[in-house]
N, C-alpha and C positions, 0 to 999 in steps of 0.2 A: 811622479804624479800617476795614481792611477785610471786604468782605463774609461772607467768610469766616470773622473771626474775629465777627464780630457773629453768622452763624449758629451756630457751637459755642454759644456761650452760651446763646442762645435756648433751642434744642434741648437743652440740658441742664438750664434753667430748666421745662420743659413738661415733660420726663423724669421730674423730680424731684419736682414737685408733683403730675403722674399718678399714678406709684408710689404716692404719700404717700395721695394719695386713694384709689385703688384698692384698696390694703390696708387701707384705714380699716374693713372693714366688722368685723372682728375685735375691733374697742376693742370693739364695743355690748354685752357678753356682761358685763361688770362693771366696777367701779373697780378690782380687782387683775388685770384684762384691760388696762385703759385707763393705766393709770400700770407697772403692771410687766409687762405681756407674759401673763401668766396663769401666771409662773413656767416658761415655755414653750420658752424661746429657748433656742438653742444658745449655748455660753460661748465660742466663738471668733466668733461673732456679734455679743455683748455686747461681746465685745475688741474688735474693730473698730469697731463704735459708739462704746464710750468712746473708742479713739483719735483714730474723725474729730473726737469732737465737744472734745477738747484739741487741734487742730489748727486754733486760730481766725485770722483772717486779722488783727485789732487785734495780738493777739500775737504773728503773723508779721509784719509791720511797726514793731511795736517791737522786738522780735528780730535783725532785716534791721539797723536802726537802730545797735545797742547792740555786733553782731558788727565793724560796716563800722567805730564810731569807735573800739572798744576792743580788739578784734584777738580771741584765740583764749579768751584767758582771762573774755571777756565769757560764755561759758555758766554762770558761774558767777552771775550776775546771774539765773539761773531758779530760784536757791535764794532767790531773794525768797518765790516764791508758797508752800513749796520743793518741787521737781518730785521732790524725793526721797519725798518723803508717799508719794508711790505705789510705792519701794521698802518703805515699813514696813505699806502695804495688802496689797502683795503676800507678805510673809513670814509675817506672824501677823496682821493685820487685819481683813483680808475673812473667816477663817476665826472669828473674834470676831463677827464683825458679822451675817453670815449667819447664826447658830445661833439669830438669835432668831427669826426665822421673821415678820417683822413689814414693813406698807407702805413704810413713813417715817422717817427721823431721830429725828422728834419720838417717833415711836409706839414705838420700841425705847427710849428712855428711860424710860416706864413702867415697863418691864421691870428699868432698871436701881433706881431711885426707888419703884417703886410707884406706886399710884393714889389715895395721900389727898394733902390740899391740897400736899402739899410737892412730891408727885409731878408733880402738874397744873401748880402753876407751873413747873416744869422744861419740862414738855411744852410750856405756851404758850411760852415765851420761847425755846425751839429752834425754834419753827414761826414765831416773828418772825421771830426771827436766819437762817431759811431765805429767808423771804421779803424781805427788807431785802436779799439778797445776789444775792438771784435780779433784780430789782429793779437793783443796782447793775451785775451782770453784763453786762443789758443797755443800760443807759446807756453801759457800755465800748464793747457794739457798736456800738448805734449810731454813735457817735463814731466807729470803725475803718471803718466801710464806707462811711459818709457820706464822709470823707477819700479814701477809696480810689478810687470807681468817680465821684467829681468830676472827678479829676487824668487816669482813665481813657476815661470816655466823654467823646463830643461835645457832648452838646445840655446849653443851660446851660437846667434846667429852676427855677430862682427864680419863687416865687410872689409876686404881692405886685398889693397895690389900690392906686391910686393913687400916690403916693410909699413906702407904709407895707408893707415887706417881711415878707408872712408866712412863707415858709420861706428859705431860704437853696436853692441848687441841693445845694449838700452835704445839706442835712435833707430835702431832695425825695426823692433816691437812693437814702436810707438809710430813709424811706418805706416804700416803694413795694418795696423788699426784702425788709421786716420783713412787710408787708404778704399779701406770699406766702410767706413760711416760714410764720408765724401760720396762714395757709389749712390748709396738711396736717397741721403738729403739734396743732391745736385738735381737729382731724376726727378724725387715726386715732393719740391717743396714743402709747405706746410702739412697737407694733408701726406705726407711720408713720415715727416716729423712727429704730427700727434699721434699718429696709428702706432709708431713705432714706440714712440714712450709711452703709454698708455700700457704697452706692453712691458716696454723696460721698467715700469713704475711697480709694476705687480708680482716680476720676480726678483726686486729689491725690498720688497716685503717680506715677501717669504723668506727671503737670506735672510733678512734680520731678525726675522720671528725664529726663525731656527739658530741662529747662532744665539740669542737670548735666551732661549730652550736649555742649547746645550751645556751654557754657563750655570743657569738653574738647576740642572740635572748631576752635573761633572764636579760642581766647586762646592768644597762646604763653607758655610758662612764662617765657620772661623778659618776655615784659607785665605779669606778675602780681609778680616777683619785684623788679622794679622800682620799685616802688609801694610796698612794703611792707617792715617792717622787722621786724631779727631780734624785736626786743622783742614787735610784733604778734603775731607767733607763737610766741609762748613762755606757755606756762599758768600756769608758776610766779611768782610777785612778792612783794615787801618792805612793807614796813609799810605805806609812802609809794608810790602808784603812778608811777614815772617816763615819761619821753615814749615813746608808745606810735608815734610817725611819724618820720621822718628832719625834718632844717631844711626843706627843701623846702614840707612840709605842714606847717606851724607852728601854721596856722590851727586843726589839729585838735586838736594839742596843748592850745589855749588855750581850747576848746571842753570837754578834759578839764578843765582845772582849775575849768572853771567849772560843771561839772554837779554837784558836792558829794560826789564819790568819789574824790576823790586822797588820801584815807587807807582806800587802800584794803584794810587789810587788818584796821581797823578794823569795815569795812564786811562784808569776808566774815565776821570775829567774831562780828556783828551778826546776820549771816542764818543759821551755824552754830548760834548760842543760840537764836533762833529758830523756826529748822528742827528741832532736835533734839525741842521740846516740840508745835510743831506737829502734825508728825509722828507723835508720839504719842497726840496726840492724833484723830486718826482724819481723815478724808474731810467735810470740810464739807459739812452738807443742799443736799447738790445733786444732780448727773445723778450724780456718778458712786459715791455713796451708794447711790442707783436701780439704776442697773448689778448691784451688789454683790446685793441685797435682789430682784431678779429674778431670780441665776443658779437652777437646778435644785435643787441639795446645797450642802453647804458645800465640798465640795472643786472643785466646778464655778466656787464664787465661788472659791478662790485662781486655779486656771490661768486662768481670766479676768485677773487682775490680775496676774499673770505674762506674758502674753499681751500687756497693754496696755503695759507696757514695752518689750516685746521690738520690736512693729510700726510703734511713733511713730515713733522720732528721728531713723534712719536716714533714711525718707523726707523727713521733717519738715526735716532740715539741707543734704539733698541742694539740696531747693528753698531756704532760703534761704540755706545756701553759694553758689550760684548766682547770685541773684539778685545778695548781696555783693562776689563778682569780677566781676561785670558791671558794679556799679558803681564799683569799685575802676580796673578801666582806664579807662571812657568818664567816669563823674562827676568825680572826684578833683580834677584841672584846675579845672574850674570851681567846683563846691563849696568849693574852698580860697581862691580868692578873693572870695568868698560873692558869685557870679552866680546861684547855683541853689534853694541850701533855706537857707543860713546856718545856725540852730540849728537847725532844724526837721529832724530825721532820720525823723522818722515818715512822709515824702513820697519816701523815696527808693524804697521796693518801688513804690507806684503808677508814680514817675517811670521806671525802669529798663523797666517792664511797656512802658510807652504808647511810648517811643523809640528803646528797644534791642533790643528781640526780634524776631525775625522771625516773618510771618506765620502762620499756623496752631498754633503753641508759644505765639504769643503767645493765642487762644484758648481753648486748652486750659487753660493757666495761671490765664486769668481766672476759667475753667468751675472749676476746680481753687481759688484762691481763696473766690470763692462757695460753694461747698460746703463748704468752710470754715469761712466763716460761716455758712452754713446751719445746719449741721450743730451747732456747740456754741450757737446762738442757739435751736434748736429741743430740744437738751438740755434746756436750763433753763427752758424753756418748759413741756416736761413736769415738767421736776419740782418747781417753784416751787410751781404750783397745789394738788400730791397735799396739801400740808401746810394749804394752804387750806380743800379739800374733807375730807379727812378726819379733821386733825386737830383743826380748829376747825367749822366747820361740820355736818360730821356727826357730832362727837361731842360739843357744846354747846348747838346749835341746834335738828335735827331727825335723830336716834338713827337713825328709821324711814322708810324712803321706797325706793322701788325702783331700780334700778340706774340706768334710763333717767335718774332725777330724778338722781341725782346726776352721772351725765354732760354731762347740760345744764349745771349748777351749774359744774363743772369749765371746760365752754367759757366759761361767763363770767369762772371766774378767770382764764383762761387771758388772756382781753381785758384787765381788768384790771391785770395786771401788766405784759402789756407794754404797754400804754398809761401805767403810772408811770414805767415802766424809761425809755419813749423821753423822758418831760417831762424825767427827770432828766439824761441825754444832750443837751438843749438848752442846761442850764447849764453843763456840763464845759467845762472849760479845753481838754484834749486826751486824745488816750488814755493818756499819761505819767503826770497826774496820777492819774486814773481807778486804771493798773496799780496806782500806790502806793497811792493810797486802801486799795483791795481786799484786797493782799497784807500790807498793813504794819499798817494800822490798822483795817480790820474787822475782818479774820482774826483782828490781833493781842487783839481783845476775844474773841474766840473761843476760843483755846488752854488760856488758866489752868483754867477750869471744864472744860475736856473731855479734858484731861491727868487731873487730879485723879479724875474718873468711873472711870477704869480700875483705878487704881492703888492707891486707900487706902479701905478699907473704910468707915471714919466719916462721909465725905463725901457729903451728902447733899441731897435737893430744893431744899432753901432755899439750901444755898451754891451749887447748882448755876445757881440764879434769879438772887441777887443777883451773882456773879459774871458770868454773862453780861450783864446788865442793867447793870454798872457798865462792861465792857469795852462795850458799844454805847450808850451813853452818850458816854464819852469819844472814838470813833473819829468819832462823828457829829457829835461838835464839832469834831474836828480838819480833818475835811469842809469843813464850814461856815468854818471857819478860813483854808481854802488858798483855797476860792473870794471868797474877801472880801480877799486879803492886799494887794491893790493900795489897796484903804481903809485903811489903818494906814498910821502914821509908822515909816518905815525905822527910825529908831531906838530904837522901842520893841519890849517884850519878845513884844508878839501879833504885830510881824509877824518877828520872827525865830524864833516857834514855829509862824508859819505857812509861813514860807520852809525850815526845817529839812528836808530828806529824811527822810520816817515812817518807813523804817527806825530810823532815830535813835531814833525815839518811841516803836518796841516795847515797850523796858522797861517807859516811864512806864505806857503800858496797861497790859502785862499786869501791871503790879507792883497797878495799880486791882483789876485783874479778879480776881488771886489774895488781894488783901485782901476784897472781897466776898464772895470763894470761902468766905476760912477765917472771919470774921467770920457768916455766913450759916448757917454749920455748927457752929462751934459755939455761939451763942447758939438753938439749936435741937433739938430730939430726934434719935436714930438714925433712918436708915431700919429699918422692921421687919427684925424679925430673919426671918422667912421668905422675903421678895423679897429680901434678901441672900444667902440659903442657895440660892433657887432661881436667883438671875441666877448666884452664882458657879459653883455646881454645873454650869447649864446653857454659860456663855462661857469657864467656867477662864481668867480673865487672871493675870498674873504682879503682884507689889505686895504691899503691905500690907495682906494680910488673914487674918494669922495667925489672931484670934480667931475668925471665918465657918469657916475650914479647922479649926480644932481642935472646934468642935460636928458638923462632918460627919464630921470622924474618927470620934469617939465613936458618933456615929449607924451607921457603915460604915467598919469596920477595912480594907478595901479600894480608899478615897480614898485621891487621888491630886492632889497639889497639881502648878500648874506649874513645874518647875524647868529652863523652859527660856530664862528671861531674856538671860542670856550667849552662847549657841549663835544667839538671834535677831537681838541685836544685830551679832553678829560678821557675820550672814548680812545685814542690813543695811548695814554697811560693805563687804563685797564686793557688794552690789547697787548702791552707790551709784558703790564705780566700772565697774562694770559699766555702769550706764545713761549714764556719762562718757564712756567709751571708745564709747557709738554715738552721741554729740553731737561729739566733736574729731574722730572720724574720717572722714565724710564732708566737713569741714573740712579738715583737713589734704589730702585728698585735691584738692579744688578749688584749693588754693592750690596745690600742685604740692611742696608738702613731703614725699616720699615716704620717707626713714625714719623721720618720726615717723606715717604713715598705717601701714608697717607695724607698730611698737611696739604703733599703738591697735588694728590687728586681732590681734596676740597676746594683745594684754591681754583683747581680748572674748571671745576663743575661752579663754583660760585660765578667766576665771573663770565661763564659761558651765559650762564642765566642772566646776570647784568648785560651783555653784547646783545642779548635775544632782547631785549626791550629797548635799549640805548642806539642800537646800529639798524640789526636784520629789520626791526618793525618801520625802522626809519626808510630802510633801503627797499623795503615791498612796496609803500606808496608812491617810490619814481613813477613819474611817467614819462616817455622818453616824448 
């Protein structure tokens, strides 16, 4: 590497941790200072923090990965997590979420439950299931950067006594990273966090602006056009997904049929069903939960998460567009004859960074990565903890104690967790597994009980427990499952449920998590009829809650129920192709496919213009 590009990083390693510390001194004023900002932040501020911090570099390496073998239609493959949640935070969500005026996940549950035993068990088992995830998040990173900055820097830094290897050079790296993010995000909570990505947000721009540059510059369009086939760039497909490569590249082909997505549209069924409940069910206890629960008002939290869609993807695809045609003309060759990574597609963003970029791009890039990681590793950092300190600790433990005591408390959870997070990052297989883990089978214990919350009045604390409690159960076996599959006989039924792609496994979860749900609710009492009257009064969500709306009528001929179900959906499907059209077309774009890059800027400008009359006009007349 040269000196050059080892100085960018430095200097934006020293940048970032100053910053982070310098602003520290703001956290010391309280715990709704230290975890939400003091309610303080500007919402275009908070949008760019949640953006940097969904800009992880694990996931822009599985991304690089999934775009290079499966062509255009692979964005479809981020309705795993589904990237579309944040169209349904952005339309009526955040505007639900916000209104309770509350720190935490766990703590706005109260609100919906109340505060007797059924309440509380809801509260703890959110602030598990926060913690568990916060926890797993970072076992992904680590695994992502360790991978990354291996294959990128020099120095093989493996630890080890004697013959007996204590860290690997990849777990050294990934270290001694986590090591300095922890520094700032521990120090100056939220307000370290935003200052800090805000920053990191801006020199992951620029990497990507310039590595899209230097594709446009370096490749000619029959280099690229060469390579790749009509099928690659086609969004649309059949049941069955057919050969995405010409004969040429066979290898790749056979690399598809082995990854367990050649029914493929079984598959996108799969993340549709879902995505649609997920979705619904709200923003999983994590940063960008936080985000939401920090902004000012409630209308501050929608344009926040209007904001957060608009600022990702285009940057976000420019770079690994980029990255993908770079390695489309230089890897291809070799990779098909498996000289290079063979299955292993998680190596190709590090590999393309370290041999194919030129000097100072290649710097920025790296500065641009990191920050990446930075950036969503120090999210979760902060917000893992708040459900620690606040929801369990100081509201079980010790009620009373002054701000300073519970910020100490905080720095400890803050160790804490990422000290679980990295043990469980030493077991992972890769970040592949990890992605699914997360997306398919925790999430998927996640969605039945917190679909349900919204929607139907009778459902209440105890189905809300056993429901989550039964969906993290199962996902934690299925865990434990994948990492064990090499133990089982091939021909038995544990290792073909441990080899299964956990998408497949959604249903069986959530089909657990929604018997818990309804078994949990009804062998149990209502919640009180007054925390029903006051959460619905105060959130008005849409669902079944005739009987709550018909006692408020009565109370106040003046209620007013939601009946805007259909109008949000509808604003939904135009956001979801909205946030499509800014992920295929900086794609299309790098590939040199120039009438389908026009098509996706018409389509963006079109229904941007539809959002502006359908959503933003909607969202100016909140009043909080």
């Amino acid at each position: 590497m040269d000196i050059i590009d080892i100085s960018i990083i430095v200097s934006y390693v020293l940048i970032t941790v100053g910053v982070g510390v310098w602003i520290s001194k703001k956290a010391s004023q309280g715990l709704d200072h230290y975890f939400l900002g003091g309610k303080s932040i500007k919402w275009y501020y908070l949008g760019l923090s949640n953006g940097s911090g969904m800009f992880d570099v694990s996931g822009t390496a599985w991304m690089v990965g999934i775009l290079f073998l499966y062509g255009v239609k692979s964005f479809m493959f981020m309705w795993l997590w589904p990237i579309w949640n944040q169209i349904f935070v952005m339309m009526f969500l955040a505007v639900w979420i916000r209104r309770s005026k509350v720190m935490t996940g766990s703590e706005w549950i109260l609100t919906r439950f109340g505060n007797d035993k059924a309440g509380k068990a809801s509260h703890i088992i959110v602030a598990i299931f926060a913690i568990i995830s916060a926890i797993g998040f970072i076992a992904y990173f680590f695994e992502g950067v360790g991978k990354f900055l291996t294959i990128i820097l020099p120095w093989d830094l493996t630890a080890q006594i004697g013959e007996t290897v204590l860290f690997t050079s990849t777990q050294s790296y990934a270290l001694i990273i986590i090591l300095l993010t922890t520094i700032y995000t521990i120090k100056g909570g939220m307000f370290s966090v935003v200052a800090t990505e805000v920053l990191q947000y801006l020199i992951m721009v620029v990497a990507g602006l310039l590595v899209a540059s230097y594709t446009l510059i370096t490749f000619t369009d029959f280099e690229i056009t060469s390579i790749i086939s009509e099928e690659w760039k086609n969004i649309f497909f059949g049941w069955e997904l057919g050969p995405q490569w010409s004969d040429k590249y066979q290898a790749f082909n056979d690399l598809i049929d082995s990854e367990g997505y050649k029914m493929f549209g079984a598959f996108i069924g799969m993340s549709l069903f879902k995505g649609f409940f997920a979705s619904i069910a709200g923003p999983t206890p994590s940063y960008d939960l936080q985000r939401i629960l920090s902004t000012k008002t409630v209308k501050e939290a929608a344009y926040m998460s209007g904001f957060t869609n608009l600022i990702l993807f285009i940057p976000r695809y420019l770079l690994i567009g980029g990255i993908v045609v770079i390695a489309l003309v230089v890897l291809s060759p070799e990779m098909n004859n498996g000289a290079l990574t063979g299955g292993d597609l998680e190596i190709i963003l590090p590999k393309v960074i370290n041999f194919h970029v030129p000097v100072g791009i290649k710097g920025l890039l790296l500065a641009g990565l990191l920050a990446a990681f930075m950036s969503t590793f120090s999210a979760f950092v902060n917000a893992g903890p708040a459900y620690i300190v606040n929801d369990i600790y100081k509201k079980y433990f010790k009620p009373v104690a002054d701000s300073s005591h519970y910020i100490k408390v905080s720095h400890l959870a803050s160790l804490v967790i990422v000290l679980l997070g990295v043990l469980m990052g030493f077991f992972a297989d890769s970040i592949n597994s990890l992605t699914l883990w997360i997306t398919s089978s925790l999430f998927g214990g996640y969605v039945a009980a917190n679909f349900l919350k919204w929607v139907w009045w009778r459902f209440n604390g105890w189905g809300y427990f056993w429901g989550m409690l039964a969906g993290l159960i199962i996902a934690s076996f299925q865990f434990v499952l994948d990492q064990n599959k090499m133990n089982f006989d091939v021909e038995g039924v544990w290792y073909q449920l441990a080899t299964m792609p956990s998408i497949y496994l959604f249903p069986i979860i959530f089909g657990f998590s929604l018997l818990g749900s309804l078994l949990g609710t009804c062998f149990s009492k209502p919640t009180d009829e007054a925390v029903l009257k006051s959460f619905y009064t105060n959130v008005r969500p849409w669902g079944w809650w005739k009987p709550v709306y018909k006692k408020l009528k009565a109370e106040d001929a003046s209620f007013e129920k939601n009946n805007e179900f259909f109008s949000d959906m509808l604003n939904c499907i135009i956001g979801i192709v909205w946030q499509s059209s800014m992920i295929v077309l900086p794609i299309f774009l790098l590939i040199r496919d120039y009438p389908k890059t026009i098509i996706s800027l018409v389509v963006f400008v079109i229904t941007s213009i539809i959002l502006k009359y359908t959503w933003l006009n909607k969202v100016n007349k909140i009043t909080d």
